[in-house]
C-alpha positions as CSV (number, residue, x, y, z in Angstrom):
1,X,-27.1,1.5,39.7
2,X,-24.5,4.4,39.4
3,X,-25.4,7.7,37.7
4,X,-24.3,7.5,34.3
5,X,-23.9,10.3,31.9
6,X,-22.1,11.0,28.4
7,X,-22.6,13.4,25.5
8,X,-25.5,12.6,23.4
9,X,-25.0,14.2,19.5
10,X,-28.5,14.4,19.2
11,X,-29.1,16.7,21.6
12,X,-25.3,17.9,22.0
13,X,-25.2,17.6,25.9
14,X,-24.1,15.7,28.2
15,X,-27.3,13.5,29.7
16,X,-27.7,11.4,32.7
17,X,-28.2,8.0,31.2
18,X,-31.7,6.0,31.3
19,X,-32.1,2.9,29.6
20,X,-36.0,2.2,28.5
21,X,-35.0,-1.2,30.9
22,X,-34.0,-0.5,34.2
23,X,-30.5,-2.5,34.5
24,X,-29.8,-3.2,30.8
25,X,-28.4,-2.0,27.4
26,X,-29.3,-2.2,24.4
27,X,-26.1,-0.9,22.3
28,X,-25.2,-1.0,18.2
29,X,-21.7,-0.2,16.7
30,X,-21.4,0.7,12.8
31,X,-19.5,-1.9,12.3
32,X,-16.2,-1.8,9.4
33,X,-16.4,-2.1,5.8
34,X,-14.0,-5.2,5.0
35,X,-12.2,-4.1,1.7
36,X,-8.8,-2.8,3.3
37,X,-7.5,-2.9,6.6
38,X,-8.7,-0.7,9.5
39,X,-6.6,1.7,10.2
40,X,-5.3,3.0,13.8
41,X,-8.1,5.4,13.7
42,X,-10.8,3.1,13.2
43,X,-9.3,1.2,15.9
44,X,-9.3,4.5,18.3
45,X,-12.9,4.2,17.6
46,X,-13.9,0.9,18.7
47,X,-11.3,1.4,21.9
48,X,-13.6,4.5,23.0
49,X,-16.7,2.0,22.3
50,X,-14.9,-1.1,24.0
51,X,-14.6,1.6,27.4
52,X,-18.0,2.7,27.1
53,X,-18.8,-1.0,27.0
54,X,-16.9,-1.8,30.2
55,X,-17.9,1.1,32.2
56,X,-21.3,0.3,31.5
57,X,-20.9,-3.2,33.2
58,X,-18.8,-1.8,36.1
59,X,-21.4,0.5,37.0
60,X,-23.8,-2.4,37.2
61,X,-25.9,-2.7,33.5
62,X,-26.3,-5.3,31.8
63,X,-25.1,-4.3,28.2
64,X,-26.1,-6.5,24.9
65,X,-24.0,-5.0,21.7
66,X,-24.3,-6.0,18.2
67,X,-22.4,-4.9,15.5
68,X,-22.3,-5.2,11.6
69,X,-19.8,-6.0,9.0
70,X,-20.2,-4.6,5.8
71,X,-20.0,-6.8,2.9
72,X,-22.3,-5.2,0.1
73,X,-23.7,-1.9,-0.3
74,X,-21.2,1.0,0.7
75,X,-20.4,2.8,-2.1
76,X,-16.5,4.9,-2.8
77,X,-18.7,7.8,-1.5
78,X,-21.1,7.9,1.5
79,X,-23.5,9.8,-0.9
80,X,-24.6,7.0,-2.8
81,X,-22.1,7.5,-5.8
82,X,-18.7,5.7,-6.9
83,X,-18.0,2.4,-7.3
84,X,-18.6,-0.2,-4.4
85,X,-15.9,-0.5,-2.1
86,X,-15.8,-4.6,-1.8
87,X,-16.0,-4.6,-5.7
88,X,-12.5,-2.2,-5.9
89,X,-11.4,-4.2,-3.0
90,X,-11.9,-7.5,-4.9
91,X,-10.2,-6.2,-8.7
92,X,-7.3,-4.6,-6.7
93,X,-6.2,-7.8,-4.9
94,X,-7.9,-10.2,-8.0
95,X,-10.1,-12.3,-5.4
96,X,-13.7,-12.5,-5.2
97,X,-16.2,-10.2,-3.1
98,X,-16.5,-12.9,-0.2
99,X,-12.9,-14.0,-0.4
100,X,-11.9,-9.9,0.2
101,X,-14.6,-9.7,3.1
102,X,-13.4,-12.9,5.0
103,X,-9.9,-12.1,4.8
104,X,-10.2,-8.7,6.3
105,X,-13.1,-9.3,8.6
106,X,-10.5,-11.7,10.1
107,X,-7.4,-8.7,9.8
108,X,-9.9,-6.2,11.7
109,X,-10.5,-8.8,14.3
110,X,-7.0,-9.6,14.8
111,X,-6.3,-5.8,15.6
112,X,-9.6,-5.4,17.3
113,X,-8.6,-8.2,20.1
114,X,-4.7,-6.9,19.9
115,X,-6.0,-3.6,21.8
116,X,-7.9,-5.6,24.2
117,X,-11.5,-4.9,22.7
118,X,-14.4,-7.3,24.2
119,X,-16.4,-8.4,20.8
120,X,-19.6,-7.4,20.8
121,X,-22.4,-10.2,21.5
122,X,-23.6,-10.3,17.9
123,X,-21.5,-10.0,14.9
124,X,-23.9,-9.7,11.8
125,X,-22.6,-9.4,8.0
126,X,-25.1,-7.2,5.8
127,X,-25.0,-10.4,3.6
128,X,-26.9,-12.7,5.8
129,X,-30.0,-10.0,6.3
130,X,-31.3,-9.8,2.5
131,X,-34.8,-10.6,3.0
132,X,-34.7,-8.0,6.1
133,X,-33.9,-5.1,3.9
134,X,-35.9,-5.9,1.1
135,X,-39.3,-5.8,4.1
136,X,-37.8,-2.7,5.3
137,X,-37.9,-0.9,1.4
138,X,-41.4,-2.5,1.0
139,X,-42.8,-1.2,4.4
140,X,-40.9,2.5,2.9
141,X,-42.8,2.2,-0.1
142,X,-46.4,0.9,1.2
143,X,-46.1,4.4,3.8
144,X,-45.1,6.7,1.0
145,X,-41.7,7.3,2.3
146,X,-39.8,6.1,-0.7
147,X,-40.2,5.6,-4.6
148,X,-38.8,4.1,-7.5
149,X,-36.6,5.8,-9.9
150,X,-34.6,4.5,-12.7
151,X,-34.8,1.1,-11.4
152,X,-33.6,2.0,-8.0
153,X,-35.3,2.5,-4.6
154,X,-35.2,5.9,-3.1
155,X,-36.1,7.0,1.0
156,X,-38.0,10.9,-0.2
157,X,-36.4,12.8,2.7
158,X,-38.8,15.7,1.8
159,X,-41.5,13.7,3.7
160,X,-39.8,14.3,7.1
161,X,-40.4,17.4,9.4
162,X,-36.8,17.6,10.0
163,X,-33.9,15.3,8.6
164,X,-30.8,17.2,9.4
165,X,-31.5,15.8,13.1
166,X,-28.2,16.1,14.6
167,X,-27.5,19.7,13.3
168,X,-27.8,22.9,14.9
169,X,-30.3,25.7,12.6
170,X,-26.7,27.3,11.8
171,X,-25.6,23.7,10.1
172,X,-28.6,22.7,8.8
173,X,-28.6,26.1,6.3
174,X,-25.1,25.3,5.5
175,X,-26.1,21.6,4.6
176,X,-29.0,22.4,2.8
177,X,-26.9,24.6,0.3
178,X,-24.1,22.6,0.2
179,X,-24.8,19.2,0.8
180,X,-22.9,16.3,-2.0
181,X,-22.2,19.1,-4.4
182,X,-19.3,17.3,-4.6
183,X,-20.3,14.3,-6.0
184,X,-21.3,13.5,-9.2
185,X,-25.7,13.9,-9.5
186,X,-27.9,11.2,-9.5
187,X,-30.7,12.6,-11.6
188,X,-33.5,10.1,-10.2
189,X,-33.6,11.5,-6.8
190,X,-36.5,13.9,-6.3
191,X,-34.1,15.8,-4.1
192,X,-30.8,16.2,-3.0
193,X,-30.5,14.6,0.3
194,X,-32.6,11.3,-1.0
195,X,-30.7,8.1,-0.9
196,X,-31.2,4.8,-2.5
197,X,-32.8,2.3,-0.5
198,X,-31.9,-0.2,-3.2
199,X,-30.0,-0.6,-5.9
200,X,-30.6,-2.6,-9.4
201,X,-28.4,-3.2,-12.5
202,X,-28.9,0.3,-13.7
203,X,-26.5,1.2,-11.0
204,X,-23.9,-1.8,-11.9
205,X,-23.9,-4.2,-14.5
206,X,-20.7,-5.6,-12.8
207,X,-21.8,-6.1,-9.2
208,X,-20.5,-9.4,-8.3
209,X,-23.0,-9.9,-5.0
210,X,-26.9,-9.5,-6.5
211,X,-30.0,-10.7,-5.2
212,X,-33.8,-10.9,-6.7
213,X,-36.5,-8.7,-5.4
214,X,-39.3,-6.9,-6.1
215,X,-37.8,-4.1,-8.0
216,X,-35.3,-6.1,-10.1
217,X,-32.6,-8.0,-9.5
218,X,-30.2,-5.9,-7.4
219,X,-28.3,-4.7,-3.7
220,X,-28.9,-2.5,-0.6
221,X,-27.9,0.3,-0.1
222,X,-25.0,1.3,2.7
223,X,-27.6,3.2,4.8
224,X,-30.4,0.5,5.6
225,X,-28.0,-2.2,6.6
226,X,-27.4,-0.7,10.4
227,X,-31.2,-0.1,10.6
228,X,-32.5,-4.0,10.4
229,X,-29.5,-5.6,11.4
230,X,-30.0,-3.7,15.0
231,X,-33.7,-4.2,14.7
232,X,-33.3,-7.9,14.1
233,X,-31.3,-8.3,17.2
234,X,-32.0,-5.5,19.6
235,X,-36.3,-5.2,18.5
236,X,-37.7,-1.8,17.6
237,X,-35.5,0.3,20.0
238,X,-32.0,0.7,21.1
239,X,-30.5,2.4,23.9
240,X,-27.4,3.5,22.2
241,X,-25.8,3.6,18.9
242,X,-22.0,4.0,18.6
243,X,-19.7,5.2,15.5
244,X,-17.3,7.5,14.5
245,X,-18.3,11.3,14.1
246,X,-17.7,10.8,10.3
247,X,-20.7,8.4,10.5
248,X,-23.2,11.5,12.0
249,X,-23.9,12.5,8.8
250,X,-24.7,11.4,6.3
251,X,-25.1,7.9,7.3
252,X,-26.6,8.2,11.0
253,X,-28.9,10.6,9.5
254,X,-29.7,8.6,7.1
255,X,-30.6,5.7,9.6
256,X,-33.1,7.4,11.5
257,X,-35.0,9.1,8.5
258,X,-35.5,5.5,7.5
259,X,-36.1,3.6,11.3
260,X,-37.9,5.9,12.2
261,X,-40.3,6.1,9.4
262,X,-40.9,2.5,9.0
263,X,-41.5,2.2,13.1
264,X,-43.4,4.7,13.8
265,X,-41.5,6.3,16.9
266,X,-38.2,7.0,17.8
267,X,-35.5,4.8,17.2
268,X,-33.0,5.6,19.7
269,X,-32.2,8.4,22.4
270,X,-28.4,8.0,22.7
271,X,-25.8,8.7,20.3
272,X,-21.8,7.8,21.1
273,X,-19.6,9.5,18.8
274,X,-15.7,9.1,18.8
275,X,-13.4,11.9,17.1
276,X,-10.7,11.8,14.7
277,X,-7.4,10.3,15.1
278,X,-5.0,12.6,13.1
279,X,-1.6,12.9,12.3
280,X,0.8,15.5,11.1
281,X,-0.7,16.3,7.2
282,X,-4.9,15.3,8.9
283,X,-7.4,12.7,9.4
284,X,-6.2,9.4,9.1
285,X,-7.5,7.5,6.1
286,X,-7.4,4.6,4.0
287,X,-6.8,6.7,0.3
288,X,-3.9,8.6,2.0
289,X,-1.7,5.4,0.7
290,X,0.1,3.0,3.2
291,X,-2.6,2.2,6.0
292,X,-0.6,2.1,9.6
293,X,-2.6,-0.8,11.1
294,X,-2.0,-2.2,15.2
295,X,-0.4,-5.2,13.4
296,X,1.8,-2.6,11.6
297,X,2.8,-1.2,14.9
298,X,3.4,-4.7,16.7
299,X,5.7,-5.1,13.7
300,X,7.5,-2.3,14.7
301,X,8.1,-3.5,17.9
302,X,4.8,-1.8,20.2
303,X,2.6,-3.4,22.1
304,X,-0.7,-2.7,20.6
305,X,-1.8,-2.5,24.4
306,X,0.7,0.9,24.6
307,X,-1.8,2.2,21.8
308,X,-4.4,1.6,23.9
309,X,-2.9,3.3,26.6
310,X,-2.0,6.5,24.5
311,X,-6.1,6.3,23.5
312,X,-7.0,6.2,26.8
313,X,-5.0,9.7,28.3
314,X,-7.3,11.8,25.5
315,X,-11.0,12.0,25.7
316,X,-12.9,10.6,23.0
317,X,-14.7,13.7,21.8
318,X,-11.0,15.4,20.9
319,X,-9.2,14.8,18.0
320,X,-6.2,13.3,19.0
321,X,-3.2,13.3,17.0
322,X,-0.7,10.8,16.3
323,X,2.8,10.4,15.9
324,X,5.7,7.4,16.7
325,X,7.6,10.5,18.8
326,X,4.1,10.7,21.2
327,X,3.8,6.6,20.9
328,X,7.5,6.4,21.9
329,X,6.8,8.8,24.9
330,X,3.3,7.1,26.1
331,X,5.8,3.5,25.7
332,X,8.4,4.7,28.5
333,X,5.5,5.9,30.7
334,X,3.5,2.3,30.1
335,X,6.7,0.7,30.9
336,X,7.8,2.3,34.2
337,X,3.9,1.8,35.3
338,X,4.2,-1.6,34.6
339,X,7.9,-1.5,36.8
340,X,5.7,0.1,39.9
341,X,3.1,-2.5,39.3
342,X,5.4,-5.2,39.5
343,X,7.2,-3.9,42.5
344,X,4.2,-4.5,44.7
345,X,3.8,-7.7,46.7
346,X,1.1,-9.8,46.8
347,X,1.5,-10.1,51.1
348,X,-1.3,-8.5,53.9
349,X,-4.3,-8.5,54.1
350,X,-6.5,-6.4,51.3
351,X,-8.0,-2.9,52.9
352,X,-11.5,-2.8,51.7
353,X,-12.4,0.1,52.7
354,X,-9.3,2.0,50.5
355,X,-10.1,-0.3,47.8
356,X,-14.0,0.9,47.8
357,X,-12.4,4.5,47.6
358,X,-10.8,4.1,44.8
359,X,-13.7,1.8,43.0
360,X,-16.4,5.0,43.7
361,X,-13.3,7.6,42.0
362,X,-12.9,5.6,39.4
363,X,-16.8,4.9,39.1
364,X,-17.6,8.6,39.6
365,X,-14.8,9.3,36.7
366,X,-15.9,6.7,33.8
367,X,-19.2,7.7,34.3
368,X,-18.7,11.5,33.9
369,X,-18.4,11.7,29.7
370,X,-16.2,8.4,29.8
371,X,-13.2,10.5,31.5
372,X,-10.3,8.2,30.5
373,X,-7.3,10.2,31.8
374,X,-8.9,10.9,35.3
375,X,-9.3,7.1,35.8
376,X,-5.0,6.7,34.4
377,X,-4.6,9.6,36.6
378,X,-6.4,7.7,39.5
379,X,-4.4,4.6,38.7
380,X,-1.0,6.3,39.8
381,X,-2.5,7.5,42.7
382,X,-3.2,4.5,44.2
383,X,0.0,3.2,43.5
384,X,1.3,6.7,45.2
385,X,-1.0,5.9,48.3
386,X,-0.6,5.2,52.0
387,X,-1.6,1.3,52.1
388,X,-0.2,-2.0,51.5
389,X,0.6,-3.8,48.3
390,X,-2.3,-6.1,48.3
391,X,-4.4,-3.4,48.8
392,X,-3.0,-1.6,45.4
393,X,-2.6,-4.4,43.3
394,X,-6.6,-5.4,44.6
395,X,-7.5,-1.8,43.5
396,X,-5.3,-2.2,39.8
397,X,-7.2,-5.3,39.0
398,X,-10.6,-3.8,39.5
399,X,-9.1,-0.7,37.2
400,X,-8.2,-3.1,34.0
401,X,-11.6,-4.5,34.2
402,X,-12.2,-1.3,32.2
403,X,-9.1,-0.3,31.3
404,X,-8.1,-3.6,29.5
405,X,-4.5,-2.7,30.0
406,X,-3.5,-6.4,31.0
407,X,-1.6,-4.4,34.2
408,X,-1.2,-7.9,35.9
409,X,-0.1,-10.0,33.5
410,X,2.7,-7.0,31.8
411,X,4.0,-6.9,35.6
412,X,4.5,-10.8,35.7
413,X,6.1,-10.6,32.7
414,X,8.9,-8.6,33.8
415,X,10.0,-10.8,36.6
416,X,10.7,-12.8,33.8
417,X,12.7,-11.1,31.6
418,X,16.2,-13.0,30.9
419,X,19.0,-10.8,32.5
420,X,21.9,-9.6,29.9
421,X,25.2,-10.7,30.3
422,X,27.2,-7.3,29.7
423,X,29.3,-9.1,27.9
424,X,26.9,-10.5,25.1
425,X,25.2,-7.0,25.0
426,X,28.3,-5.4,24.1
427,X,29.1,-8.1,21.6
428,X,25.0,-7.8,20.1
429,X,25.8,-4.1,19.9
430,X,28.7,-4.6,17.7
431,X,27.3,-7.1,15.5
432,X,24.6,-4.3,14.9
433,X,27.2,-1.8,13.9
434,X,29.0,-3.9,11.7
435,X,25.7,-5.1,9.8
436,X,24.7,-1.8,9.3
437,X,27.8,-1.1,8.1
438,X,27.3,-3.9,5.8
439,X,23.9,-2.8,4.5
440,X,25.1,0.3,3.8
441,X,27.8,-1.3,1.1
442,X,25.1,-3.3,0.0
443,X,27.2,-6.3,1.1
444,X,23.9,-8.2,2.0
445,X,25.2,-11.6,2.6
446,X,27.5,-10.3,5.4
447,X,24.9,-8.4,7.1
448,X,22.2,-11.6,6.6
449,X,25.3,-14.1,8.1
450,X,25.8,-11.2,11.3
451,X,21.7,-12.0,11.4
452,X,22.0,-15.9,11.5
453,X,24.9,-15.6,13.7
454,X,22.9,-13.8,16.4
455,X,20.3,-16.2,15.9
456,X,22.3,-18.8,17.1
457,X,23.2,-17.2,20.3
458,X,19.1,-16.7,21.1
459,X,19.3,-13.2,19.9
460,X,16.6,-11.9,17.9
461,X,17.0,-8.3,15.8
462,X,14.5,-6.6,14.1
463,X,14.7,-3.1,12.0
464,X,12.4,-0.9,12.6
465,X,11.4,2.9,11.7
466,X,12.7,3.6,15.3
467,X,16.6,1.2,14.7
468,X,17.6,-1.9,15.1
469,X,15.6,-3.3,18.1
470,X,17.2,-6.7,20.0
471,X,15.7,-9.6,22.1
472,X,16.6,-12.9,23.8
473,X,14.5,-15.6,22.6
C-alpha cells in the first residue's frame, strides 16, 4: 500500500493516511441540496473529491463512498433561520417539494457525470432516513445533550469541552463573539451556537414535507442528516469525510458535536476540504443571479471534460478563479494535448520498466496533498520522453484512470474529424457575416433562412458568448 498523505482541517496538517482497516476506506461526501442547479463551483468540489476517490484506488485501497442528497431540512441560512430551501425552490418554479428534488437531483447528476465524476457507491436522500434521525434526537435527549424548546429539538453545545473543533484559539475568540449575529435570534436556544435537532410546526405552518414524532409533528434539521445517513451505511466510524470549506463550519461542526455525543468516541479522523471557485466580483453562488452550470458551458460550446482539466492544474486547497478568457486558454492547451496524444502509434512493444517510472511519479505525486498539476505536469513529460509510442500511450491510460480526462477516446476522435473543403469554409464564413448582418437589422427571417440554409449543407452554427461557433454534422 503506497504512503498516502493529505491535509486534515481538523488538525490543519498534512498527515500520512491510516485507515482504522488496513486496505479500505470508509469515505462520506455532503452531498447537494436539490432546489437549484449546482453551480461550476460545487462541481469544482466534487472533481477534487472524485480525484481523491481515484487516487485512493490507484494506490491500492479499497474505497466505499456514500453521499447524501438533501431534500428536507436546510434552511436559506446554515444557522438554522430563513425559509427552507426546497420550499422556495418549489413556489418559485410552482411544483411540489419532491417534484423540485427529482428534477435537480437528476440536473446535478447530469453535470456530475459530464466532468467524468465516478458516483459514489451509495446515494441516500435525507427523505428516506426519518426514523434514523428521529433515534439519533432521542438518544441526544436520553444523554442530556439536547432539549426541547418552543416545540423544537435543540443539540446544547454548552455540554461539550470544545465545539469550535476545527478552529485555531485565535478563531475560536472571534467565533464566539461573532458567531450568526447576522441572522435573525432564535430565542429558544439556551445559547448561541445551539442548533435544532428538530423542527415542529412552530417553525413552519407551511412545510409541505412533515413527519410524526415524538415531539410533534415536524422535520430535521440540515445538520443531523450527514450524521445517520453515514452511520447507516459506513457504521459508527468513517475514515474520511469530504465537503466544501463552506461546509467546516457551521455544519461540519455541527456534525461532530452531535456524532460524537450520541457514539460515544470519535467520529472520524480525516477531514477533505475543497476551496472556493471564484470569479471576477467573488465566490461563486447560487443568489448572485444566473447560475453558470457544466451544461451551461457545453451549451457554449466546452467540453465539460476542458473544465475538468482547468480544475485539475490548481490544487484543491486554493481558491481558484474563473473566467471564459482562462477556460479559453486551458481549451487550446487540452486540444494540442489531445493532438500529441493522437500522434502516437499504437506499434512496439510496451517498456515496462519506463511505464513503472512514470506509475511511481505519478503515485508519489497524487499521494502528496492530491498534487494535480504535478501529475498534468508529468503527463507531458512522458509524451516528451525517450521511448516508443506504445510505451507513452500505455503510460497515458494508466494516468486517466485518475485523471478522468477520456485522453484516449478525445485522441480517437480527432482522426475522425471530417476535413473542410476550403471552399465551403469560406462560403460558411460568409453566410455568418451576412446573418449577423441581418440580426443586426433585426431582419430575423433572413438570418433564420442563412441558418436552415447551412443546415442543409450538414453545417451546424451555434452563438455563443465567445461568436458564432461552426460544425459539420
Amino acid at each position: 500500500m503506497a504512503n498516502f498523505k493529505f491535509y486534515n482541517t481538523l488538525t490543519r496538517t498534512i498527515q500520512d493516511f491510516v485507515p482504522r482497516e488496513e486496505g479500505k476506506v470508509s469515505m462520506y461526501t455532503c452531498g447537494p441540496t436539490v432546489y437549484h442547479y449546482a453551480h461550476i463551483g460545487n462541481i469544482r468540489t466534487y472533481i477534487m473529491q472524485d480525484v481523491l476517490v481515484k487516487a485512493l484506488m490507484y494506490a491500492g485501497y479499497d474505497v466505499k463512498r456514500v453521499m447524501n442528497i438533501t431534500d428536507v431540512g436546510h434552511l436559506s441560512s446554515d444557522a438554522d433561520t430563513g425559509e427552507d430551501k426546497m420550499l422556495a425552490g418549489a413556489k418559485r418554479e410552482h411544483k411540489s417539494v419532491m417534484e423540485i428534488a427529482k428534477y435537480y437531483t437528476d440536473a446535478f447528476f447530469a453535470d456530475f457525470d459530464a466532468v467524468g465524476n465516478k458516483r459514489p457507491d451509495i446515494v441516500e436522500p435525507a427523505t428516506n432516513c426519518i426514523s434514523e434521525f428521529i433515534h439519533m434526537v432521542e438518544v441526544l435527549l436520553e444523554k442530556g445533550y439536547a432539549y426541547v424548546a418552543g416545540g423544537n429539538v435543540y443539540f446544547d453545545t454548552s455540554k461539550l469541552d470544545d465545539y469550535y473543533v476545527f478552529s485555531s484559539d485565535i478563531e475560536k475568540e472571534q467565533l464566539q463573539v461573532g458567531v450568526r449575529d447576522d441572522v435573525e435570534e432564535d430565542t429558544n436556544k439556551k445559547n448561541k451556537t445551539d442548533f435544532v435537532l428538530w423542527f415542529t410546526k412552530s417553525k413552519f405552518e407551511e412545510q409541505a414535507l412533515k413527519w410524526d414524532s415524538p415531539w410533534g409533528v415536524g422535520y430535521p434539521g440540515w445538520h443531523i442528516e450527514c450524521s445517520c445517513i453515514s452511520m447507516k451505511h459506513l457504521g459508527e466510524y468513517i475514515d474520511i469525510h469530504c465537503g466544501g470549506v463552506d461546509n467546516i463550519f457551521p455544519h461540519h461542526t455541527n456534525e461532530i458535536a452531535q456524532s460524537e455525543s450520541y457514539l460515544g468516541h470519535e467520529w472520524c479522523k480525516y477531514w477533505f476540504h475543497s476551496n472556493h471557485l471564484n470569479d471576477k466580483s467573488g465566490k461563486m453562488s447560487k443568489s448572485k443571479g444566473a447560475i453558470l452550470t457544466v451544461s451551461v458551458l457545453k451549451e457554449k460550446g466546452y467540453d465539460p471534460l476542458v473544465y475538468r482539466f482547468f480544475c485539475l492544474q490548481s490544487h484543491y486547497r486554493k481558491p481558484l478563479e474563473f473566467s471564459f478568457e482562462a477556460l479559453d486558454n486551458v481549451t487550446g492547451a487540452f486540444n494540442k494535448l489531445i493532438k500529441k496524444i493522437a500522434e502516437l502509434k499504437d506499434e512496439g512493444s510496451v517498456d515496462n520498466a519506463v511505464v513503472k517510472e512514470f506509475e511511481d511519479k505519478f503515485r508519489d505525486a497524487i499521494s502528496n496533498d492530491l498534487n494535480t498539476s504535478m501529475a498534468i505536469t508529468l503527463l507531458y513529460d512522458i509524451l516528451k520522453a525517450d521511448t516508443n509510442d506504445s510505451t507513452k500511450l500505455a503510460v497515458v491510460k494508466n494516468f486517466d484512470t485518475v485523471l478522468s480526462l477520456d485522453l484516449i477516446g478525445h485522441a480517437a476522435a480527432v482522426g475522425e474529424v471530417k476535413e473542410v473543403d476550403p471552399e465551403l469554409e469560406a462560403y460558411v464564413l460568409d453566410a455568418i457575416e451576412k446573418r449577423a448582418a441581418a440580426k443586426k437589422a433585426k431582419d430575423f427571417a433572413t438570418a433564420d433562412a442563412i441558418r436552415d440554409e447551412l443546415l442543409k449543407k450538414g453545417v451546424e452554427i451555434k452563438d455563443t458568448r465567445e461568436g458564432v461557433k461552426w460544425q459539420l454534422i
